[in-house]
C-alpha positions in Angstrom: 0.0 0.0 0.0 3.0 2.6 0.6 4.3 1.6 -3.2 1.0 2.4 -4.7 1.2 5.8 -2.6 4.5 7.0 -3.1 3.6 6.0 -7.4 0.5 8.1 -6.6 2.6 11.1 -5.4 5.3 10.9 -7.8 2.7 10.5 -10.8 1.0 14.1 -9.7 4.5 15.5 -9.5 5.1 14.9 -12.7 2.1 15.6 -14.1 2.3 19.1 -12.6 6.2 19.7 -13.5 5.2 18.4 -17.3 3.2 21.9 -18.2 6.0 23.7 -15.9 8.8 22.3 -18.1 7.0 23.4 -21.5 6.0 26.6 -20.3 10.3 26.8 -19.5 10.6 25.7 -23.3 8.5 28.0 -24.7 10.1 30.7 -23.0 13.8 32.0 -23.1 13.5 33.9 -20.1 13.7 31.1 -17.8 17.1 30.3 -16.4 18.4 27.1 -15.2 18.4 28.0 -11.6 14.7 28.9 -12.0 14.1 25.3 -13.1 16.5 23.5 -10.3 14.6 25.7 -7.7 11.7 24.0 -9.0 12.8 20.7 -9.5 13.7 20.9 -5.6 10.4 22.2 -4.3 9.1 19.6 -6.5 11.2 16.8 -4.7 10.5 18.5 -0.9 6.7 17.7 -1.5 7.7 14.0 -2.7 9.9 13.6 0.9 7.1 15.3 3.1 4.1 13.0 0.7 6.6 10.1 2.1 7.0 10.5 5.2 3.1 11.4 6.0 2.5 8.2 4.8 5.4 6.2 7.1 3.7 7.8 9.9 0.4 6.7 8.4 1.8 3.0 8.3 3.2 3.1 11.5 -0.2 4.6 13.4 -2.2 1.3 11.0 0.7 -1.3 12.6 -0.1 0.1 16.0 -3.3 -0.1 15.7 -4.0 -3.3 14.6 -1.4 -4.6 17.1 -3.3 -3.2 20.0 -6.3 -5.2 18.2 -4.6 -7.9 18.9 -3.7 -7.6 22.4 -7.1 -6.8 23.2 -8.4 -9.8 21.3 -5.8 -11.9 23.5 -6.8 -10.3 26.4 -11.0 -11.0 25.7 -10.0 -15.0 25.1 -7.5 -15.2 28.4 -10.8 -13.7 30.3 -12.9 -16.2 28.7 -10.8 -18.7 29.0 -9.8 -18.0 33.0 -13.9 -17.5 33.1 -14.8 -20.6 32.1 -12.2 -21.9 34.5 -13.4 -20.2 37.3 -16.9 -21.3 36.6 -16.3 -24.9 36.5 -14.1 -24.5 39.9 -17.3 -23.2 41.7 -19.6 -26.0 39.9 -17.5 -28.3 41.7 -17.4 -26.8 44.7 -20.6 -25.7 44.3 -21.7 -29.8 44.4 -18.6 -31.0 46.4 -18.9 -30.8 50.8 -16.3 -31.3 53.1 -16.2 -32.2 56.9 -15.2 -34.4 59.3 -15.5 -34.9 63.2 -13.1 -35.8 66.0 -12.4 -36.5 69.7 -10.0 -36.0 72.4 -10.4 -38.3 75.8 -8.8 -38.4 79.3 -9.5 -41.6 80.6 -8.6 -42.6 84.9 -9.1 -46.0 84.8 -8.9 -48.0 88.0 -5.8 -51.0 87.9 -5.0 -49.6 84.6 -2.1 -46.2 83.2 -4.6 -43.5 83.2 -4.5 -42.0 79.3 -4.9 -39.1 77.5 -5.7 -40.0 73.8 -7.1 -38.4 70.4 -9.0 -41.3 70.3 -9.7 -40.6 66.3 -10.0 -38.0 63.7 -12.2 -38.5 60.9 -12.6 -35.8 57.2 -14.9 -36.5 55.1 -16.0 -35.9 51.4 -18.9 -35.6 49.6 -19.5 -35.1 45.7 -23.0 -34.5 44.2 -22.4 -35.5 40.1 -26.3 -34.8 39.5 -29.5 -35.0 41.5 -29.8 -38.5 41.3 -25.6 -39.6 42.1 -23.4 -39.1 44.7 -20.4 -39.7 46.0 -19.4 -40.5 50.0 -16.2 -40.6 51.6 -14.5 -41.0 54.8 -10.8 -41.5 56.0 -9.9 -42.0 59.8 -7.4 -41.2 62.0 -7.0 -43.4 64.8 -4.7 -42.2 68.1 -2.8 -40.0 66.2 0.1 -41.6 64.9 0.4 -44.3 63.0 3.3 -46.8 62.0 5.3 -49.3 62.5 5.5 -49.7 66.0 2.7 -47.1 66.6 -0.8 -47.3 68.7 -2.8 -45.4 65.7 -3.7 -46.3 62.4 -5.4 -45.0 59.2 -8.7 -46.2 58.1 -11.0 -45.8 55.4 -14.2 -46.3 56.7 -16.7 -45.3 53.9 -16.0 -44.8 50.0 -19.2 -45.2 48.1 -22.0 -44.2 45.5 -25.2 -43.5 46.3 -27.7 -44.0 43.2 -31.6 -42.9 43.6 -32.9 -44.7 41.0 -35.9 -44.7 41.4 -38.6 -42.1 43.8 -37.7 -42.5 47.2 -35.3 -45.8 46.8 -31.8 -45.8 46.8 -29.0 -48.1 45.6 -25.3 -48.2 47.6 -22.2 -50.1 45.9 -18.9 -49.5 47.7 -17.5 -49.7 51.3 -20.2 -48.5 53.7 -21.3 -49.1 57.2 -23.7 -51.6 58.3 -27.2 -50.5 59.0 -27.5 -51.9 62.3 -27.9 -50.2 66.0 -28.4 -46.6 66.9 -24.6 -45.5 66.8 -23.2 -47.4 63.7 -24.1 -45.2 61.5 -24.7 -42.1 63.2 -21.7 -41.5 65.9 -20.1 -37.8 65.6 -19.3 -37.2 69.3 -22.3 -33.8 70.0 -24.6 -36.7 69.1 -24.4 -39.4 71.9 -24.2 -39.3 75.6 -20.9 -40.4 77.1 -17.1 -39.9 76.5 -16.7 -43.5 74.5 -19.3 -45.4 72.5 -21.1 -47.8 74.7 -20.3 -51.2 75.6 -22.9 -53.2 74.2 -22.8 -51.9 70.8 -19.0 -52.0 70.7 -18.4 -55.9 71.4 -21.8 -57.0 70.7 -22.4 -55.4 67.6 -19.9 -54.6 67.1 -20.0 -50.8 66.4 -18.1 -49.3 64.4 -18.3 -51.8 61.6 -18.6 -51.3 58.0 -18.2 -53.6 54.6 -18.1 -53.9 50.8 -20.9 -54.8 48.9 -24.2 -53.5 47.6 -27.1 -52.2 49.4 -30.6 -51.1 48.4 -33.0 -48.9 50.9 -36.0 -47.1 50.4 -39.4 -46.0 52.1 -42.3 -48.5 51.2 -44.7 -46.2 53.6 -44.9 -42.5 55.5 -42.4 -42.8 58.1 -41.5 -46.8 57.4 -38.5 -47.7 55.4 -36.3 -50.8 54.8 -32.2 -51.3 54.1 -31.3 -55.1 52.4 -27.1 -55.1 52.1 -25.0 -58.1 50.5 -21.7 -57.8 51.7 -18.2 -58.7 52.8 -18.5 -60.8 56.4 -16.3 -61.8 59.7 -13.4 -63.5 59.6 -13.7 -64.2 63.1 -10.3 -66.1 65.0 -10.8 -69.9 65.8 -8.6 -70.1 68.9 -7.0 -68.3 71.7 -9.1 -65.9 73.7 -10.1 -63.7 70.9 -12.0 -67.2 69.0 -15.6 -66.3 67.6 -15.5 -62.2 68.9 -17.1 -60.8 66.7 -15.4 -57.4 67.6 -12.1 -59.4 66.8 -13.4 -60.5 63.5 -13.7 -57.0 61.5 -11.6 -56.9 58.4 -12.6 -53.6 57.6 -12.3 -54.4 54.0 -8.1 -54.5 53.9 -7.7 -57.7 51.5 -10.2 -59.3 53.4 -11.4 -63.0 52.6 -14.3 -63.1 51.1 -15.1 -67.0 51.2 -18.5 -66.7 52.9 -20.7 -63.1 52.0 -23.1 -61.8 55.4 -26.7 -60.9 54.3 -28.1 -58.0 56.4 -31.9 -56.6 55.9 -33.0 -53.9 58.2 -36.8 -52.2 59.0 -37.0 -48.9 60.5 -40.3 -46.9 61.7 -40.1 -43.2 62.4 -44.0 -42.0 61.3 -44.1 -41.2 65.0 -43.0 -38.0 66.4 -40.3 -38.1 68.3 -40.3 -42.2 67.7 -37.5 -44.0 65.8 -37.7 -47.8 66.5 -35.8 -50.1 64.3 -34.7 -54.3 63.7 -31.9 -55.7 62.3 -31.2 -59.0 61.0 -27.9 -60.4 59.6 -26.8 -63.9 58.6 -23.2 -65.3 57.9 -23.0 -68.8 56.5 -19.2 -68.8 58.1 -18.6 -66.0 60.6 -14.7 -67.9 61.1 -14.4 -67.8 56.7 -14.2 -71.7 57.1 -11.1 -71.4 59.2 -12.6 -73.5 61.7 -13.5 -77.2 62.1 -16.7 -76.9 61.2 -18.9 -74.0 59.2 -19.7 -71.8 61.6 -22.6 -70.0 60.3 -24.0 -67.2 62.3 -27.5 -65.0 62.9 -27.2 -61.8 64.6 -30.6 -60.2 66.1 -31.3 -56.4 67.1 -33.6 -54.6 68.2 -33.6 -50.8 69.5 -35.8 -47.6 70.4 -35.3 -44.2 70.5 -38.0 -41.6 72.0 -37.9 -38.2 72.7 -40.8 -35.7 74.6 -39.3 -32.3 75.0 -36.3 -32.0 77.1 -36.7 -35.9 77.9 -34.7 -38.7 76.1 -34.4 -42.6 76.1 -32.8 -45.1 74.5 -32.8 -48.7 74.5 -31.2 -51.5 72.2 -30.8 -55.3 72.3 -28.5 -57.7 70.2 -28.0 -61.2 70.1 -25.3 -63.7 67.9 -26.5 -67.3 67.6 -23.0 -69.3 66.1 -23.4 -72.5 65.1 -20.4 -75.1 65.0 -18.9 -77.1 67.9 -15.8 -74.6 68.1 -17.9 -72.2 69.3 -20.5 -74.0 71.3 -17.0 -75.6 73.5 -16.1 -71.8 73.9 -19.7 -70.7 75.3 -19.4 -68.1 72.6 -22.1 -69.5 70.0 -24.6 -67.4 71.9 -23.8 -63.7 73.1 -25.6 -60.9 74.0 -26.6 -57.5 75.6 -28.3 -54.8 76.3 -29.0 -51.4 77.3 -31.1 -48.5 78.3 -30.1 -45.1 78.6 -32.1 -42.0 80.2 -31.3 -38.4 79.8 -32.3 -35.2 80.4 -31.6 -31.6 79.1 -31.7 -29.3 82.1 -30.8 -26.2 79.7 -30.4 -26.0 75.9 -26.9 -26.7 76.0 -26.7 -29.3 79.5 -27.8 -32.6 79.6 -27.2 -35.6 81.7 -28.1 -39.2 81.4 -27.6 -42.4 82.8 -27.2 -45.8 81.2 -27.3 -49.4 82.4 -26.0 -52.3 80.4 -25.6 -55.8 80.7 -23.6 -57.6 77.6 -21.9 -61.2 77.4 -19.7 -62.9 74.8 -19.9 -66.1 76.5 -23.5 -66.3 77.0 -23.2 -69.8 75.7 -21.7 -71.4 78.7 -22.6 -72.0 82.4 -20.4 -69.5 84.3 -21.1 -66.2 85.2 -19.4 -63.9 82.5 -22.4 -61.7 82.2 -20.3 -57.5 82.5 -22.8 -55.2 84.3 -22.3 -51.9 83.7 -23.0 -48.2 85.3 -22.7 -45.2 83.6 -23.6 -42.3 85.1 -22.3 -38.2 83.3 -23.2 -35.1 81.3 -22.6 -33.4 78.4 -22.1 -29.7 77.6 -22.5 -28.4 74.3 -20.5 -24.8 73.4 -22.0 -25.2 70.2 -24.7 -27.0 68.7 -21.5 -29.3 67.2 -18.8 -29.1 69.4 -19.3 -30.9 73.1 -17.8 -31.4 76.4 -18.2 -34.8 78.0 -17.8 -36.4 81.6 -18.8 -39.7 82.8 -18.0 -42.2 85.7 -18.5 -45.9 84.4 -18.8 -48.9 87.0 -18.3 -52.0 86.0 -19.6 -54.8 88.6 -15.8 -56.7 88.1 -14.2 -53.9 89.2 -13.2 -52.1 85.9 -14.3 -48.2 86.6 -13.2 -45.5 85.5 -13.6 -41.4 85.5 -13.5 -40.1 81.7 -13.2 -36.6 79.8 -13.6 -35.7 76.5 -14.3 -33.1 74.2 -15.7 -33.7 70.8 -16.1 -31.7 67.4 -17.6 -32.1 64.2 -18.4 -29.6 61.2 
């Protein structure tokens, strides 16, 4: 475009000087110097015509480069935008929390302890209405190793399909549906500094598994939870043999010879009412490590009612174990249960008292039967974080004064 500009300019020049140089002709006036003085103003045009348009050229470069930029600049904010936006849809369907515990425990014949019993985060993903995500890693005595007390567990990892009104299908690692704490244990949400005793060897709370599990609500207030999933691997010998406590493999390579069946009914149309039955069945509780199959059938039953500032709770749970192993033990039947009053005396103080009776060698003819006394309060700051103290006396001698503050969010 300068070319054709500069040919422009030079092709007026000329055409202008043509006549000029004629007019010179025709006359003998003119001098020479007359026609170099005009030759030169001639060429001064032709430099200024040039270098109007280098400037023009220059201001065209500049300005499309600045088009440029800006054009850069528009996509990098669209592009960081978009980002942006797709960061806050995730964390828009994505929750964290978790819960913990601290405890101060003066047991009688035993080291008194102070222990962060366990601390749990957890992670929730929503990828649409219908499909979630749960997790839930745990922290247990706060250090773990080789050679250490704690460890690191990873209690729940599972998806959560609704496919279809009010039903619900679970696949992963999730915890049984079973008790009233098994499920539902964040420290601001049960009386006492530890879990109690019959759902913790009974039960045995916490306890989850692999597997697949359907629930849903059949009626107003009336629902039902069937689970097919990884079982016990209970020991065969020693003084740990058929514990069901001692049998949790918390799903670390865990055998898998024998699946446990679990099918749960829960009615809550009631105000204030929550009662609830579970059934489970093991066809080998031992993962045929025993003798003999050692099939199993575990039984509970609990309540829960609450009238204003007034709470109880009660639960029962029974193993029946079949095999001759376990019937020489007196473990192929234990059981236990509790019931637990408490009161709120303000918004954020209650106190209860619990009395619980649980055996794991109900089986046999000597008294093993563990009575238990727990009497204590709780103080919440907050409506999630709680202070805790309770005096627990065992009838064989095993008490114990306990603190504890727990947390969750």
């Amino acid at each position: 475009m300068k070319n054709i500009a500069i040919a422009a300019a030079l092709g007026t020049v000329l055409c202008v000087s043509t006549p000029v140089l004629a007019e010179v002709k025709a006359s003998d006036e003119v001098s020479l110097a007359q026609i170099m003085q005009l030759l030169k103003s001639q060429q001064q045009e032709i430099e200024a015509l040039k270098k109007q348009l280098a400037s023009t050229n220059e201001k065209v470069v500049i300005s499309e480069q600045k088009i440029e930029a800006t054009a850069q600049t528009v996509e990098s904010v669209a592009t960081a935008s978009d980002g942006l936006a797709k960061v806050a849809a995730w964390a828009d369907k994505t929750s964290i929390g978790g819960y913990g515990e601290l405890h101060y425990n003066d047991n009688k014949g035993k080291d008194d302890q102070v222990d962060i019993h366990r601390f749990v985060l957890y992670v929730e993903h929503e990828f649409n209405e219908n499909l979630r995500f749960f997790s839930e890693v745990e922290l247990e005595h706060s250090i773990a190793g080789d050679g250490k007390s704690g460890e690191i567990e990873m209690e729940q990892a599972y998806i959560e399909w609704d496919y279809a009104k009010n039903h619900t299908a679970t696949f992963g690692q999730f915890l049984i549906p079973i008790g009233l704490i098994n499920e539902t244990h964040e420290p601001e949400t049960f009386y006492g500094v530890e879990r109690n005793s019959v759902e913790k060897n009974i039960i045995p709370a916490t306890w989850w598994e692999a597997g697949i599990m359907l629930g849903g609500e059949v009626a107003p207030g009336f629902t039902y939870d069937l689970a097919v999933t990884s079982g016990l691997n209970t020991p065969t010998s020693g003084k740990n043999a058929y514990l069901p406590r001692k049998g949790r493999q918390k799903v670390s390579k865990a055998t898998a010879e024998e699946f446990a069946y679990t099918g749960r009914l829960s009615y809550t149309a009631i105000e204030g009412l929550a009662l609830g039955a579970t059934v489970m069945y093991q066809e080998d509780i031992a993962q045929n490590n025993g003798s003999d199959d050692a099939s199993a059938l575990l039984w509970e039953a609990h309540a829960a009612y609450q009238v204003g500032n007034f709470d109880l709770r009660a639960l029962y749970a029974m193993w029946d174990i079949d095999g001759a192993d376990a019937e020489a033990l007196g473990r192929d039947e234990q059981d236990g249960w509790y019931i637990q009053p408490s009161y709120k005396l303000t918004p954020k103080l209650g106190v209860f008292a619990r009395y619980s009776e649980w055996d794991n060698n109900a089986g046999d003819n000597a008294d093993t039967e563990v009575e238990e006394w727990d009497l204590g309060f709780n103080f919440w700051l907050v409506e999630n974080v709680v202070f805790k103290a309770d005096w627990a006396d065992q009838k064989n001698g095993h008490d114990s004064f306990n603190l504890g503050i727990g947390w969750s969010f």
